[in-house]
SETI-285663 format. One record per residue (C-alpha): residue in three letters; residue number from 1; x, y negated, z. Coordinates in nm, 4 decimals, decimal comma. Example, Ala and Ser with C-alpha at 12.3 -4.5 7.8 and 13.67 -1.06 7.14 Angstrom:
BEGIN
> rose; balo; x; y; z
> ala; 1; 1,2300; 0,4500; 0,7800
> ser; 2; 1,3670; 0,1060; 0,7140
end
This chain:
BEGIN
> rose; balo; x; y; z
> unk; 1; -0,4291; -3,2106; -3,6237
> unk; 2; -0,2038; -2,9453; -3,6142
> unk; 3; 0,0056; -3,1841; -3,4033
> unk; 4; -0,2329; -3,2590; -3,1647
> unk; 5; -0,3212; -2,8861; -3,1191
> unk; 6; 0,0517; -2,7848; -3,0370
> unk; 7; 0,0014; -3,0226; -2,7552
> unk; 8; -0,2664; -2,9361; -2,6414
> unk; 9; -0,1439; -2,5542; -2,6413
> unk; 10; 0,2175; -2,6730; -2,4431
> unk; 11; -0,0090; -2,8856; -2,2063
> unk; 12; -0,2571; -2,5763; -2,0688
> unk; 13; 0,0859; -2,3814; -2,0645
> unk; 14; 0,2508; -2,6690; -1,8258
> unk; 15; -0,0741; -2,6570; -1,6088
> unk; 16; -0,0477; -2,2854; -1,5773
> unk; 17; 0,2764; -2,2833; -1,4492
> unk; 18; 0,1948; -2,5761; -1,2114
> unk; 19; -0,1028; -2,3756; -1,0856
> unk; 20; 0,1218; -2,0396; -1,0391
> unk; 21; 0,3793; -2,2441; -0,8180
> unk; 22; 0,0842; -2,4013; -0,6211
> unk; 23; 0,2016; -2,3080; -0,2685
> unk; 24; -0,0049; -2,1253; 0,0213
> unk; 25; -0,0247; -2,1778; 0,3724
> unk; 26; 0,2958; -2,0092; 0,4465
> unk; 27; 0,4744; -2,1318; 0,1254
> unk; 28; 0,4667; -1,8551; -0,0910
> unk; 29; 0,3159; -1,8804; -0,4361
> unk; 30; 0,0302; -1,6199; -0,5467
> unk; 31; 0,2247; -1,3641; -0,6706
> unk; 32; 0,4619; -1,3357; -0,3867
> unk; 33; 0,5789; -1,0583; -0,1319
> unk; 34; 0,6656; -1,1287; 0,2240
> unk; 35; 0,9641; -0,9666; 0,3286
> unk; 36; 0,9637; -0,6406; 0,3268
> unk; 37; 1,1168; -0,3925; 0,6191
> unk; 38; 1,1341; -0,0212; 0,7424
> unk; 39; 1,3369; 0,1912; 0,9872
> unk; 40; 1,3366; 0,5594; 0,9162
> unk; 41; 1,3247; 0,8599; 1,2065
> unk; 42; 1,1587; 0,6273; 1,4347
> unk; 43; 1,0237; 0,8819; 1,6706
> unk; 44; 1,2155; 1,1622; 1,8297
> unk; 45; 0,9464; 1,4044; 1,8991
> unk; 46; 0,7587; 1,3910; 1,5314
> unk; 47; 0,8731; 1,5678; 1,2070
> unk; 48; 0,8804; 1,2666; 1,0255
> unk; 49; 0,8187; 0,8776; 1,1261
> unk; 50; 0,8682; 0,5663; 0,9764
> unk; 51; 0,8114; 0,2294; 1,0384
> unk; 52; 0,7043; -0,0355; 0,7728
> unk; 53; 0,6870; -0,4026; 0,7942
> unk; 54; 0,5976; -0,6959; 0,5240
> unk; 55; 0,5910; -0,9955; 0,7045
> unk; 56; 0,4289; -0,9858; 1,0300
> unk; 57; 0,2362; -0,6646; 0,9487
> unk; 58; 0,3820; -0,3606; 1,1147
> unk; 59; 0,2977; 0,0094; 1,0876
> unk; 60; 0,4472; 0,2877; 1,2708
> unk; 61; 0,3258; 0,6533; 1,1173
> unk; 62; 0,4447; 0,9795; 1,2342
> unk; 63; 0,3892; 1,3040; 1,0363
> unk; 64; 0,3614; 1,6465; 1,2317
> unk; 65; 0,3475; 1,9782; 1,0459
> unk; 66; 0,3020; 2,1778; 0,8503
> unk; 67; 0,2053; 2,3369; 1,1987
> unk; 68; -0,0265; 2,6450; 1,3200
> unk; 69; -0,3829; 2,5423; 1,4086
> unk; 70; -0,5684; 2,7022; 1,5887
> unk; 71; -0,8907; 2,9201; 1,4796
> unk; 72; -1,1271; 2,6707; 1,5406
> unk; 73; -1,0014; 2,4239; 1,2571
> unk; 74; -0,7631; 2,6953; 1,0499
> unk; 75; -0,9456; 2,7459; 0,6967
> unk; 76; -0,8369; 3,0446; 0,5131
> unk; 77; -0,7689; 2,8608; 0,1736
> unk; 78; -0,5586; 2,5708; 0,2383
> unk; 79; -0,4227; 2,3884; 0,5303
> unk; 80; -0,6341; 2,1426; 0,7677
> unk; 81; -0,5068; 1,7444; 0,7137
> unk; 82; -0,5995; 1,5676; 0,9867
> unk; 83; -0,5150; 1,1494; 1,0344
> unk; 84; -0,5155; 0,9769; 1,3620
> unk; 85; -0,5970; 0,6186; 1,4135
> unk; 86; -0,4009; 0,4112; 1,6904
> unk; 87; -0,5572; 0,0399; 1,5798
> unk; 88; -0,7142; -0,2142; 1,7040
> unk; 89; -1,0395; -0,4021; 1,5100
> unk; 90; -1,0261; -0,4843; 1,1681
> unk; 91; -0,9877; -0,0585; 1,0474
> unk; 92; -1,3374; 0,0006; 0,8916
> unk; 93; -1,4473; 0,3625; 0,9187
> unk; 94; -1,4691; 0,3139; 0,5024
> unk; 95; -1,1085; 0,2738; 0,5148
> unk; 96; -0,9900; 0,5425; 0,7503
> unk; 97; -1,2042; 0,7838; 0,5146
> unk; 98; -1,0145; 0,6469; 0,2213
> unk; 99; -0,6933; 0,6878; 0,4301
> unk; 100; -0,7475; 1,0977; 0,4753
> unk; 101; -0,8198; 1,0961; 0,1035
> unk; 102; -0,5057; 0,9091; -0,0101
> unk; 103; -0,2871; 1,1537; 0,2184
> unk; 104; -0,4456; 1,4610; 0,0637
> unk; 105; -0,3477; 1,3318; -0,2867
> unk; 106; -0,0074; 1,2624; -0,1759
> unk; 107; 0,0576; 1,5935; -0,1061
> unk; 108; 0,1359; 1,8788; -0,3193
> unk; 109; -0,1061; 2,1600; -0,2803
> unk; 110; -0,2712; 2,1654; 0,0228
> unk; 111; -0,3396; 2,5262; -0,1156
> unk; 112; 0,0313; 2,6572; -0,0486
> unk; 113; -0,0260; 2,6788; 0,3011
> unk; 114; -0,3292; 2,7993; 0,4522
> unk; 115; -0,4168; 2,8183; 0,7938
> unk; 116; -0,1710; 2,5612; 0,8837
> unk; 117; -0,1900; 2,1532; 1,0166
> unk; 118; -0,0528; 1,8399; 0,9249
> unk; 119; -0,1103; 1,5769; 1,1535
> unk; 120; -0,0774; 1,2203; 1,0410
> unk; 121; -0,0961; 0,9509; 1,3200
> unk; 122; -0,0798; 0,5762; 1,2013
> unk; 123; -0,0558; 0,2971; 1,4567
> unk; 124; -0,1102; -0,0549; 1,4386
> unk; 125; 0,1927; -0,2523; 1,6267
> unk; 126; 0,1181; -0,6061; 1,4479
> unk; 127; -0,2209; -0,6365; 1,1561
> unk; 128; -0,1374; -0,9707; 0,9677
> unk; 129; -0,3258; -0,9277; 0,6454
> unk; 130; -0,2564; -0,6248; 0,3686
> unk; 131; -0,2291; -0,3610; 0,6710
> unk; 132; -0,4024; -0,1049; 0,4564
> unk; 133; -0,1252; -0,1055; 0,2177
> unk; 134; 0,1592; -0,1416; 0,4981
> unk; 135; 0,0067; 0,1765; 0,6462
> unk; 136; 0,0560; 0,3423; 0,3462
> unk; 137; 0,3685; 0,3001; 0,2266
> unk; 138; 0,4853; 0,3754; 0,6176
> unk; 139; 0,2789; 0,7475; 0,5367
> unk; 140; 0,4589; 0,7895; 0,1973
> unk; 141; 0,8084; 0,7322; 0,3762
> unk; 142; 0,7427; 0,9047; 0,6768
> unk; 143; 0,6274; 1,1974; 0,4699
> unk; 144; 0,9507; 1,1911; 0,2873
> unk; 145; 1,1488; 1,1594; 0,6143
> unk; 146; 0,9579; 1,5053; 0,7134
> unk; 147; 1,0520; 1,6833; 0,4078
> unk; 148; 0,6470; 1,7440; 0,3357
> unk; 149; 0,6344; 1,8243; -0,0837
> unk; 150; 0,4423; 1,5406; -0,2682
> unk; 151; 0,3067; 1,4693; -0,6218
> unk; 152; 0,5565; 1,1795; -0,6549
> unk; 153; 0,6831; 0,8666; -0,4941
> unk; 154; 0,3479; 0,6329; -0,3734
> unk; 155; 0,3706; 0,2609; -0,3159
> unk; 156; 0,0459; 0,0218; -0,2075
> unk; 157; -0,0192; -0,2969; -0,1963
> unk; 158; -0,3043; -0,5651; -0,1716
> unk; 159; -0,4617; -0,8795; -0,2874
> unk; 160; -0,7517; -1,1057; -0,2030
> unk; 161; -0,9885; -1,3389; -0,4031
> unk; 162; -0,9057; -1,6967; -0,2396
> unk; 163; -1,1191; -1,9806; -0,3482
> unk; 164; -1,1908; -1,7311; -0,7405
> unk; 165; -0,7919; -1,7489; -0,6827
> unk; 166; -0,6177; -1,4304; -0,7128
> unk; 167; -0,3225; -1,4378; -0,4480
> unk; 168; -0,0637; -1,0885; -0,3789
> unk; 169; -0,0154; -0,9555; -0,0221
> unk; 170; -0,2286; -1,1873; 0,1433
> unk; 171; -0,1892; -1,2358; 0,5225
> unk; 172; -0,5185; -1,2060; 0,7863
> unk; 173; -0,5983; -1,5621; 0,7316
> unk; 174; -0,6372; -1,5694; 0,4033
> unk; 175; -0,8053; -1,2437; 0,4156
> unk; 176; -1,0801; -1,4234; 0,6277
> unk; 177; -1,1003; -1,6921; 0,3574
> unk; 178; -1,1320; -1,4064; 0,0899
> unk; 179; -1,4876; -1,2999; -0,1032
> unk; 180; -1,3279; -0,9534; -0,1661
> unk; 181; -0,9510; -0,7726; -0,0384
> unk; 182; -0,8578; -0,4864; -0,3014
> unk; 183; -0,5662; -0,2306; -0,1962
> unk; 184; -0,4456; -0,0140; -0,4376
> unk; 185; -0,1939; 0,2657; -0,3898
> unk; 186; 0,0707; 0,3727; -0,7061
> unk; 187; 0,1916; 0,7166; -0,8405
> unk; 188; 0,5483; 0,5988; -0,9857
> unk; 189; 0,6929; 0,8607; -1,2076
> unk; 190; 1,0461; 0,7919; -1,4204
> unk; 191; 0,8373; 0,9291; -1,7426
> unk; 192; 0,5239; 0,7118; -1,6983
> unk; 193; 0,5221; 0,3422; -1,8470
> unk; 194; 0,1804; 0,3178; -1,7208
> unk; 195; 0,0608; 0,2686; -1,3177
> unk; 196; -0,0738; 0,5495; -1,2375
> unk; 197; -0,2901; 0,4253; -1,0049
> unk; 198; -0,4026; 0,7187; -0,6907
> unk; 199; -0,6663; 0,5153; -0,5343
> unk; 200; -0,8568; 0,1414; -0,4668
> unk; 201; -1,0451; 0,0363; -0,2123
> unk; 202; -1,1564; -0,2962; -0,2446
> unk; 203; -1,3294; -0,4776; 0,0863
> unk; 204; -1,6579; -0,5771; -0,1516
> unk; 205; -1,8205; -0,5364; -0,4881
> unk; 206; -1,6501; -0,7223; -0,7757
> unk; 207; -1,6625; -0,7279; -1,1473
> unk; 208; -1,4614; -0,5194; -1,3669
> unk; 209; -1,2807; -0,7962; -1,4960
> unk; 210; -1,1677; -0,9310; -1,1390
> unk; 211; -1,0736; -0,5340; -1,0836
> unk; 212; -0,8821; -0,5163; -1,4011
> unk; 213; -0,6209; -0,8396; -1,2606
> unk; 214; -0,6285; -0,7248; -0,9224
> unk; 215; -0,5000; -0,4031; -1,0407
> unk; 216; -0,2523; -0,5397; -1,2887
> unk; 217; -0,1157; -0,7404; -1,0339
> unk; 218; -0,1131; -0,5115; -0,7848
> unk; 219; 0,0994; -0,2831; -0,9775
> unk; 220; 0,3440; -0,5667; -1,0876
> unk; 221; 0,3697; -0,6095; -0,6933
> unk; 222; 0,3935; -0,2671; -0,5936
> unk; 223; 0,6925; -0,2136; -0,8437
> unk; 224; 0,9066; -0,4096; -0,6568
> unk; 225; 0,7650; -0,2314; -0,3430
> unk; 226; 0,8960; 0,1343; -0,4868
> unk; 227; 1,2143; -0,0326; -0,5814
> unk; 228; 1,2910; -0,1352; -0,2010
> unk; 229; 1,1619; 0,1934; -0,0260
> unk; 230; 1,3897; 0,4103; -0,2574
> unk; 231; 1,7094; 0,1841; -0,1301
> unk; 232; 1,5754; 0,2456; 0,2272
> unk; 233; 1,5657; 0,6167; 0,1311
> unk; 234; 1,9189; 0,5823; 0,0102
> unk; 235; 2,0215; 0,4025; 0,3337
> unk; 236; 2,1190; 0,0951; 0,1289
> unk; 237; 1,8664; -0,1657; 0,3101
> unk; 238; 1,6282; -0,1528; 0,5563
> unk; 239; 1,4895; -0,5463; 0,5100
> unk; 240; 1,4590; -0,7269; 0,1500
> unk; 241; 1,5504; -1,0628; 0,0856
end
């Protein structure tokens, strides 16, 4: 009996491992990244730019201030954060909303400088699934490249619900294909075991449990994600393998 149980219990093991190296359309298993890219100081004329790739998905995002505003939109108690959208269909105004709040988080204390602007302006050059999460690691870099104080070093990332499958970075196919598309975005601090995790957005209602993998594997993803943009900071690589 006991036999027979050890089996059984090496057998479901075998067919786990069979299902995690099940391959998807473009030959990745579930819990793989596409290649992941960025060039720093992209634009001239901006404070801070960067552009961030992982596979076909490409973001460019360009950071202006901090910056005078003008009385209109000044506010006497902390400065004015304003995000501009350069995208074609597929950017919900859900998501832009979630955008503006995910950029105030990242920053400081918005409270240090009243009556001053900082002007975020993300643009879509190619949306091939996950372009929530390219978008924002582009902000957290090109926020870095313009010297603007944050809470911490942010990575995001996404993954979709594919036949009750849970797949990692998925592209725009198999976000058609998907019954929900979570992106979450990570605080990583050298003290903290834990994700800290700043925000989710998630494309439609799911169950706590589905939440509680997304997010676990979203944060095993978006380790590997922090590890690459702090080489790119360093200047040591600009593409992963």
């Amino acid at each position: 009996q006991q036999t027979t149980s050890l089996k059984k219990k090496k057998k479901t093991m075998v067919d786990s491992d069979c299902e995690e190296k099940k391959r998807r359309m473009d030959g990745r298993t579930r819990a793989q990244l596409r290649p992941l890219g960025c060039e720093l100081s992209s634009l001239a004329n901006a404070d801070g730019s960067a552009l961030f790739s992982c596979g076909n998905s490409v973001a460019l995002v360009a950071v202006y201030g901090f910056r005078g505003v003008g009385q209109a939109k000044e506010l006497h108690d902390r400065s004015t954060v304003e995000v501009i959208w350069k995208c074609k269909e597929g950017i919900t105004g859900m998501m832009k909303s979630h955008f503006t709040d995910f950029v105030v988080n990242a920053l400081v204390n918005i409270h240090d400088c009243p009556r001053s602007s900082i002007r975020v302006v993300v643009q879509e050059i190619v949306n091939d699934g996950s372009f929530l999460a390219c978008a924002m690691n582009a902000t957290c870099l090109a926020l870095l490249n313009a010297g603007v104080p944050m809470n911490g070093l942010f990575s995001a990332n996404t993954c979709a619900f594919v036949d009750s499958q849970l797949v990692i970075d998925p592209t725009a196919e198999e976000e058609k294909l998907a019954t929900s598309v979570v992106t979450s975005t990570t605080l990583h601090s050298q003290t903290q075991k834990e994700n800290n995790y700043l925000s989710t957005f998630n494309s439609s209602p799911i169950t706590k449990t589905e939440l509680k993998h997304a997010l676990d594997a979203i944060g095993t993803a978006c380790g590997f994600v922090v590890t690459f943009m702090r080489r790119a900071m360093s200047g040591s690589t600009s593409t992963s393998e």
